[in-house]
N, C-alpha and C positions, 0 to 999 in steps of 0.2 A: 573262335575269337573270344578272347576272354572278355568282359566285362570290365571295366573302369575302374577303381578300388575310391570308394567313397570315404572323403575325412571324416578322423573320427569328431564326432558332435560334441561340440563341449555340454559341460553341464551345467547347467541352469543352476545361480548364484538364489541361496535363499538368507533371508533377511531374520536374522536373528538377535533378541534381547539380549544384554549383558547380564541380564535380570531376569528370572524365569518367570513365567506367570502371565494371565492377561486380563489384570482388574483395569479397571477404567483409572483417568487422574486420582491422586488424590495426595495428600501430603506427607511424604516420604522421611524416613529418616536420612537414608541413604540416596543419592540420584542415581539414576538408569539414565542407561547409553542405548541407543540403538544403531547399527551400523544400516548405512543407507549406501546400498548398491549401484552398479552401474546401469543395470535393467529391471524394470518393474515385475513385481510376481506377477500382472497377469498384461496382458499386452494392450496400449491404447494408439489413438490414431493417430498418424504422421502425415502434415500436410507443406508447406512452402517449401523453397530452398533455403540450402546456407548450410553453412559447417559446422554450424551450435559453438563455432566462438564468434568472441565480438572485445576489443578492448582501445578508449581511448587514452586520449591524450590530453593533458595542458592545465591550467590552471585558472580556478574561480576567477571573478574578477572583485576588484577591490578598490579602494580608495589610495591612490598613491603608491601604489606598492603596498599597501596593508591590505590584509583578508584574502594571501590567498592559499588556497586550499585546493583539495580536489574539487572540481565542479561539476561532478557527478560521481558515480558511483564507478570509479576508474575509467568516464567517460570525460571528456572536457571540449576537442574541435569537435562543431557541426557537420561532421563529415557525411555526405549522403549513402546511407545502407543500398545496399543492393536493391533493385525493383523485386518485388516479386512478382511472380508468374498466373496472371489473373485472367480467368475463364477469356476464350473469347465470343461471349454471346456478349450481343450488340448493347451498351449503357442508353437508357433515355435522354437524350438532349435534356442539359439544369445549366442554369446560370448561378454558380457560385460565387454570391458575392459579400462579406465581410460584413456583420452590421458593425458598425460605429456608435460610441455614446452618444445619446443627444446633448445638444447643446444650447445655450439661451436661457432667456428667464425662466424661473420655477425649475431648471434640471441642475441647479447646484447643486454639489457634491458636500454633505457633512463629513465632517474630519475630525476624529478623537484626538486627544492630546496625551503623547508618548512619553510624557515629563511627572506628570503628579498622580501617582499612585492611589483611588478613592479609599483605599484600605478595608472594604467592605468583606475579603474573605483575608486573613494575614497566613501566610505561606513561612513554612520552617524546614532548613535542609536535614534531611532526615540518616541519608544513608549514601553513601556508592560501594558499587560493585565494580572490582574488574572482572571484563567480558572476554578480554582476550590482546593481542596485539594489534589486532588487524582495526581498518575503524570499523564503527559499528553503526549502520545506515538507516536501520528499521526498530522502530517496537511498537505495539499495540496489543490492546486489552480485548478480553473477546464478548462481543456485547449479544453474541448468539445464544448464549444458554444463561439462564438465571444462577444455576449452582456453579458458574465456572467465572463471572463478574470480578471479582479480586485478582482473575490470572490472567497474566501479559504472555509474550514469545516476544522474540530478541533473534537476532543471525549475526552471526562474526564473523566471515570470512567461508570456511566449510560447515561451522555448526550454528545447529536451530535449538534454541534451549526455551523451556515453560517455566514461568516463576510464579508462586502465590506472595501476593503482600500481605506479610504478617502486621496484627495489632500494632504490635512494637517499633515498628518501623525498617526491617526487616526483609529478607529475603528469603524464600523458601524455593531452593531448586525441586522442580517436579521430573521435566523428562531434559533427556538430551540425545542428540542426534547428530552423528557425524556424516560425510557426505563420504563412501570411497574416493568420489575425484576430488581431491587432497585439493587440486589446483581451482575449484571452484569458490565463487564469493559470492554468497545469498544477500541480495540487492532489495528485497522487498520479504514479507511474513502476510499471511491473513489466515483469519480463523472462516471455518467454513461448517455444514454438518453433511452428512449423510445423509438418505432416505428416510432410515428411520432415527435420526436423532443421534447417532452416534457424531464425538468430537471431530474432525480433521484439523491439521495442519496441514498449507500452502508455502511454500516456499520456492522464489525462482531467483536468477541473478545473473552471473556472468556466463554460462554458459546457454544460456536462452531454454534449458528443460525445467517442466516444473515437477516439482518432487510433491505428492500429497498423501501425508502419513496421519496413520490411526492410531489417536493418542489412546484408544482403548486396549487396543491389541499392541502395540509397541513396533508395527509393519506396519509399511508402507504399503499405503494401499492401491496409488495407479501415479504412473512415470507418466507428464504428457508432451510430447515432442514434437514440433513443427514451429515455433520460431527460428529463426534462422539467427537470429544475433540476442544480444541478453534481454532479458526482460525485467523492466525498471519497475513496476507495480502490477499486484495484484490486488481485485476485490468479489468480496460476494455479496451476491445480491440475499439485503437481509430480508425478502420475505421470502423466499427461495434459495435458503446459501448450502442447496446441493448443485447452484451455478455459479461460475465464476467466469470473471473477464481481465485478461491481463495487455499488458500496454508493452508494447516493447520498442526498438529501438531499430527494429525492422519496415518501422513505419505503420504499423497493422496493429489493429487490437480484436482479440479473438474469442469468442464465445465458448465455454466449456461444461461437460456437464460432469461432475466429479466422482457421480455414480459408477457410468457406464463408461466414463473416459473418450467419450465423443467430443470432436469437434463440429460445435456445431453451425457456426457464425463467423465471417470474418470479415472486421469494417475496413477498408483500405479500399485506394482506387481513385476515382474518377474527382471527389471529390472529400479526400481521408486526408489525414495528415501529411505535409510537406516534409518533414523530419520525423526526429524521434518522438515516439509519443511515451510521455513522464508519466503522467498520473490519469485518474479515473474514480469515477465513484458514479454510483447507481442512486436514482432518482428516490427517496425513501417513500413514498407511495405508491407510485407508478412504473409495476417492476419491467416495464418493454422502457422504459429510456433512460438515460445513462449519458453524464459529460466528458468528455477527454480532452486534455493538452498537452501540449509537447512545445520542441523548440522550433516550431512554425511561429512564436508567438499568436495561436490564435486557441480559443477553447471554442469546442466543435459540439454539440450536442445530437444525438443519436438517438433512432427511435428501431425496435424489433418485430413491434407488432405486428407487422403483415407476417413475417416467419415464426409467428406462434404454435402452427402445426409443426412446424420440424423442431421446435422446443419441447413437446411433448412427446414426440416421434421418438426423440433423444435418450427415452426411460424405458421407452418399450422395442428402443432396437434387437436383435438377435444376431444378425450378421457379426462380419468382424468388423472393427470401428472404422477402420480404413474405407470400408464402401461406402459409410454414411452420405448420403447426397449434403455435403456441405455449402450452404448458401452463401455468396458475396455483397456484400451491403458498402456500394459505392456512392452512397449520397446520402448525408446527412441532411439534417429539420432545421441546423443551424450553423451557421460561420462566427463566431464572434470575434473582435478584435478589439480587448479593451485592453490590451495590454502593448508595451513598445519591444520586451524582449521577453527570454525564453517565459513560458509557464511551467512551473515545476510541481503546483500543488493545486487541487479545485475538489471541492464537497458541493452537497445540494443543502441549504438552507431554505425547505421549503420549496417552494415554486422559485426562490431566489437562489444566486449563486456566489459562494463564497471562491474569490482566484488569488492565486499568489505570484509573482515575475519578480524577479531580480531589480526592483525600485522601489526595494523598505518598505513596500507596504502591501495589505491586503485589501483586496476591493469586494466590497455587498453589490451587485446588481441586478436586475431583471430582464430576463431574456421574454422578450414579446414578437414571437413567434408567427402569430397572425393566421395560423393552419384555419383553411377552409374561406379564409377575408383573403381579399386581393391588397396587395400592397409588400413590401420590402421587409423582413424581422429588421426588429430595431431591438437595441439595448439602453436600457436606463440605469448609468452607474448610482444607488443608494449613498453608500458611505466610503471611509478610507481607514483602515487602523494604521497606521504609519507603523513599522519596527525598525527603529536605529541598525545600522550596522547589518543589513540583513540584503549586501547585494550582490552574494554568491548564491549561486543555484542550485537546487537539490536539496535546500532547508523548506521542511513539509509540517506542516500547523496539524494539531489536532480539536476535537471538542468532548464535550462530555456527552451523554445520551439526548439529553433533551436540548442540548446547542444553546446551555446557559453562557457558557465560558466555553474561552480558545485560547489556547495557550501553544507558542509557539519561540523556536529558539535565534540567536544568532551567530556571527561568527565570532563573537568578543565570549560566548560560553554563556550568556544573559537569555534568560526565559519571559517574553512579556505575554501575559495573562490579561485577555480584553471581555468585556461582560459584553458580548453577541449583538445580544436583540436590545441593548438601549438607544436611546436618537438623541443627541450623541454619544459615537462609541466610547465608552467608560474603560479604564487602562485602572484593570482589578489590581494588580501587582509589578513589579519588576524583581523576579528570580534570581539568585546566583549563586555560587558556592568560591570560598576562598584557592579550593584545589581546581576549580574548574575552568580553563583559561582557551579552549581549542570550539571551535565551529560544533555546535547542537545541529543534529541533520534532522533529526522525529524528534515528537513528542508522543507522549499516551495520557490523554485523562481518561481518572475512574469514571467508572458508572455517576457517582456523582458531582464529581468532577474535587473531586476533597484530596487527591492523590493525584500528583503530578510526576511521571517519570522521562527520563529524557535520556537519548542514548548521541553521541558524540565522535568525533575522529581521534579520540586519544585511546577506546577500546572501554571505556567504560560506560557503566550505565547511573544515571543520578538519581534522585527522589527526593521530594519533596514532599509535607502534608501539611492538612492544616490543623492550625491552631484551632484547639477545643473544641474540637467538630464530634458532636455525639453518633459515632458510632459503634454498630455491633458486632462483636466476631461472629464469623460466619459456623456454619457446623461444621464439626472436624478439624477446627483451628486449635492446636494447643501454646496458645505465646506465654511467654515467660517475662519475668521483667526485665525492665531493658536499663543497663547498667551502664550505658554513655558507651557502649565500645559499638565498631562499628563490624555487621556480620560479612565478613569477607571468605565467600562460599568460593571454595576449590572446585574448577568444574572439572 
């Protein structure tokens, strides 16, 4: 009896430069392409269900019929994601319950004023780029490496592109990278590093995989796949950004380690998000806890540290990733609800928390938590920066390094610039450009916050500097003088 005749095996897609060669970033005359596959060179772990698509519907909401726009990143109705398929070992009875602002004398809320500009740094439009047709949902500067501070990433639809800001006000394409699935839309960017120091690029979006490519080598270095629907934000943890955590729309936000392509963490459950979970950002001191929100309207704060053994476990695994004993973390340290609808944006300022929802404004508060005291967390809202016109969702704020300034956009195309830490909040600026008239979704301040870039739903990307601000070109910059024309780079 004969034997069965076995298909023949395909062959394994490898990932090659347009450009030969494999120095690290640096500033190019010419840009480099890299073509990004549909499987990773070497294989990482797959955990939930779902079909790795995910697409909504509808539109922002606005005033009257004005502002509206996509209300997410080709998401719009609430619609609830599929459950996913969570251990059945027994959850410890928690009682989840929502702190609320206090309220009464001495917990009034200070409020900036959104009208008079202090003029303390003056901001000048400097440059745009087109980025492509598609909009363009993300950019950020990368604050991990000291010699890489001047360079942003950017996603348009299939491609991830790296830019240096030139002297001149300028743009310098460094790398570019297209996705095989043509049909994908990179909905989030984060810079990350390796073990030893080497760059990564993060990128995920509408197909819920994330892609993380080595700017040094011009490959991709691990596919990681087990969201089930797209993934709206990723971040890394900067005292550790060989980990990342990304938020998706699956309801779950997932712990990674980018070395070894493990999953290792996954917070959903018993008491995780109701919806989609938007955004994230990791505690900047304290690398086991980390805030999340989504449109539950509520931001939820997280803590790892009891699973610090299988965080380390993470580096020295050997198996294949797929076995890794993957832990479930179904109770958060916190519920908060200082908001009335979706939350789309939230950083750590401190032990304080900076949150953003669809009601023009940003809230400063204090999550008092109480671990180890008997009694209920409570929240104390600080302050309020109001932003006009800012009451579609998926417009996300950024800061400088030390959280001098936040500069953040709206749907009229307007950038309002707030000085952070003053009492009361101080409105440093109001940004614009004559060509710019369509919803800002990000912002990116520099390192020191002297360069403001902004990326928007028309496909382009803006900038801004400031006026007479002493600084130095870095090494390996060669700017030229800059002759009023504007550098409009072919990617």
């Amino acid at each position: 009896m004969e034997s069965p005749k076995k298909s023949p095996e395909k062959p394994n897609k490898q990932y090659k430069s347009l450009r030969k060669g494999t120095e690290p970033i640096e500033p190019q005359k010419y840009p480099r392409r890299v073509a990004i596959a549909a499987s990773a060179s070497a294989p990482s772990s797959a955990a939930g269900k779902g079909n790795g698509k995910g697409k909504g519907k509808g539109k922002g909401k606005g005033k009257k019929g004005k502002g509206k726009g996509n209300s997410s990143p080709e998401a719009a109705e609430p619609t609830r994601p599929t459950v996913l398929d969570y251990p059945s070992t027994p959850t410890p009875a928690a009682r989840i319950v929502p702190a609320v602002p206090d309220v009464g004398l001495g917990c009034e809320v200070v409020v900036g004023s959104p009208t008079t500009p202090s003029g303390k740094r003056v901001y000048k439009a400097t440059n745009m780029h087109a980025e492509g047709k598609s909009p363009v949902y993300t950019v950020v500067f990368n604050f991990l490496d000291v010699r890489y501070y001047d360079v942003f990433a950017t996603a348009c639809g299939p491609r991830v592109s790296t830019y240096r800001c030139l002297m001149n006000g300028n743009f310098a394409l460094l790398q570019a990278y297209l996705d095989d699935e043509r049909e994908e839309s990179f909905y989030t960017v984060s810079w990350a590093c390796d073990t030893d120091g080497t760059p990564l690029l993060v990128a995920a979006g509408k197909s819920g995989v994330i892609r993380i490519i080595n700017c040094a080598t011009e490959k991709i270095h691990k596919t990681l796949a087990g969201h089930g629907f797209p993934v709206n934000e990723i971040k890394a943890q900067p005292l550790k950004p060989s980990l990342i955590i990304s938020a998706s729309r699956d309801e779950s936000i997932r712990l990674w380690n980018v070395h070894t392509g493990i999953f290792i963490l996954c917070f959903a459950g018993t008491g995780g998000h109701r919806n989609e979970v938007l955004s994230l950002d990791f505690h900047p001191s304290d690398m086991y806890r980390f805030a999340s929100c989504g449109m539950d309207n509520t931001v939820r704060i997280w803590s790892m540290k009891e699973f610090s053994p299988y965080i380390e476990k993470s580096y020295t695994w050997t198996d294949i990733p797929a076995r890794f004993p993957t832990k479930y973390v179904q109770l958060p340290v916190m519920v908060a609800a200082v908001h009335t609808d979706y939350v789309d944006c939230t950083r750590w300022l401190g032990d304080f928390i900076l949150s953003k929802s669809g009601e023009n404004e940003i809230l400063l508060w204090e999550p008092i938590t109480n671990e180890g005291v008997p009694g209920e967390p409570r929240v104390d809202v600080l302050q309020k920066y109001p932003v006009p016109e800012c009451d579609i969702w998926t417009i996300k704020f950024s800061c400088d390094f030390h959280f001098n300034q936040m500069a953040i956009g709206n749907r009229e195309g307007k950038v309002y610039v707030w000085e952070v830490q003053a009492c009361p909040p101080v409105l440093t600026a109001c940004l614009s450009n004559p060509e710019l008239k369509s919803p800002i979704r990000q912002t990116a301040m520099s390192f020191d916050g002297s360069t403001i870039v902004a990326c928007s739903d028309d496909g382009n990307i803006w900038r801004w500097d400031e006026v007479d601000h002493p600084t130095t070109p870095s090494v390996g910059n060669k700017t030229k003088k800059n002759k009023g024309k504007q550098l409009m780079i072919q990617g």
